[in-house]
C-alpha positions in Angstrom: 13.4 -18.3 4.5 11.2 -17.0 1.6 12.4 -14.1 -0.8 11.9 -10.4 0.5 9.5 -8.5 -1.9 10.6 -5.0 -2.2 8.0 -1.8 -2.0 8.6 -1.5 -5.8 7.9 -5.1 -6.5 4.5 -4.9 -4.6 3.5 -1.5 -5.8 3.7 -3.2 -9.4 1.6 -6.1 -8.9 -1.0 -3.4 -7.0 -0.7 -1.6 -10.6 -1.1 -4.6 -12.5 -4.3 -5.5 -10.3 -5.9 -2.4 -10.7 -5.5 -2.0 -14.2 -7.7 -5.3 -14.6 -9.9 -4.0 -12.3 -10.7 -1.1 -13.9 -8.4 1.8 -12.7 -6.1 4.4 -14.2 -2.8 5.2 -12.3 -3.4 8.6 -11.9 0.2 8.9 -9.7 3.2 6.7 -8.4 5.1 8.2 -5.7 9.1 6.8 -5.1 10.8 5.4 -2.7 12.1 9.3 -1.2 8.6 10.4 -1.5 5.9 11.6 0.9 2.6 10.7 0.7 0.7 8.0 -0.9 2.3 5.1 -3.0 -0.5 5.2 -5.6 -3.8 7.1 -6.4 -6.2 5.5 -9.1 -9.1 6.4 -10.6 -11.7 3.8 -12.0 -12.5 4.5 -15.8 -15.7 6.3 -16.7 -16.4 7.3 -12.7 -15.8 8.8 -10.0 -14.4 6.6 -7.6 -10.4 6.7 -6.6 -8.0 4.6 -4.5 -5.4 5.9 -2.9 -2.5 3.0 -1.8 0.1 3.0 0.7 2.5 0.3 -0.5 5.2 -1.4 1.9 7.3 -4.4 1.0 9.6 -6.5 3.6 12.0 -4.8 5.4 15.9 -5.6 4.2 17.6 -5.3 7.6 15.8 -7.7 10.3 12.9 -8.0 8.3 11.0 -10.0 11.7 12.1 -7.1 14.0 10.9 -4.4 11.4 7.9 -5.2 9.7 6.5 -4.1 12.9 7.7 -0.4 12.3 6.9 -0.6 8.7 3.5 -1.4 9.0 3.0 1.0 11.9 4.2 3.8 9.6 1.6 2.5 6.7 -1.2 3.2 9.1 0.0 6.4 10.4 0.6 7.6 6.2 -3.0 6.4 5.3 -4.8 7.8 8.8 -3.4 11.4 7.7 -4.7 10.9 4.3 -8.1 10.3 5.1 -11.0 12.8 3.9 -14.5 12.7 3.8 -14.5 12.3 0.2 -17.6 9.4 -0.4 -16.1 8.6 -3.4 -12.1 7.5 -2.2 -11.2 4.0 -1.0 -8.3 3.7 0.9 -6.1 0.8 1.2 -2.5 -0.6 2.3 -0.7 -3.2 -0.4 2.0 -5.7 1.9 3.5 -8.8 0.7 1.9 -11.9 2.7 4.7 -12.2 5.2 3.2 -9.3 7.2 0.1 -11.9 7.8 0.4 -13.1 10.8 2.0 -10.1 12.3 -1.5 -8.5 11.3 -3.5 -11.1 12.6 -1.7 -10.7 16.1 -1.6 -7.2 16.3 -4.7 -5.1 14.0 -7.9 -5.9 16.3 
């Protein structure tokens, strides 16, 4: 069985990514925290990111990656505004893959 990534471990390498891409972390929300993972805005404009990060689950990671992904959507849905200039996105390690290709039409 591969290694479980933690939410930290993948909210790094999202923090890593957009750094080369461009983006200042504007905020990094913990563990205990509601709301978004991470906002970021790209340097020298307008346009944000805002990132729900989730990594494997610790307990029955097969049974609960189900849960955890369901609770990514529901965090990012009640995010959502109008704002033009906001992308929204959801950061989870590749062993969600195929439960994603099965179950998000």
């Amino acid at each position: 069985m591969p290694s479980l990534l933690s939410e930290e471990f993948v909210k790094n390498r999202v923090i890593e990514w957009l750094g080369r891409e461009g983006y200042r972390v504007i905020s990094v929300k913990g563990l205990t925290e509601h709301g978004l993972d991470i906002r970021a805005k790209r340097i020298k404009t307008n346009y944000y990111y805002a990132i729900e990060a989730k990594g494997d689950p610790q307990i029955n990671p097969e049974k609960m990656r189900y849960p955890f992904l369901v609770s990514a959507l529901g965090e990012i849905v009640q995010r959502v505004t109008k704002a033009k200039y906001c992308k929204y996105a959801i950061a989870l390690p590749n062993s969600y893959e195929d439960l994603i290709r099965r179950r998000v039409p």
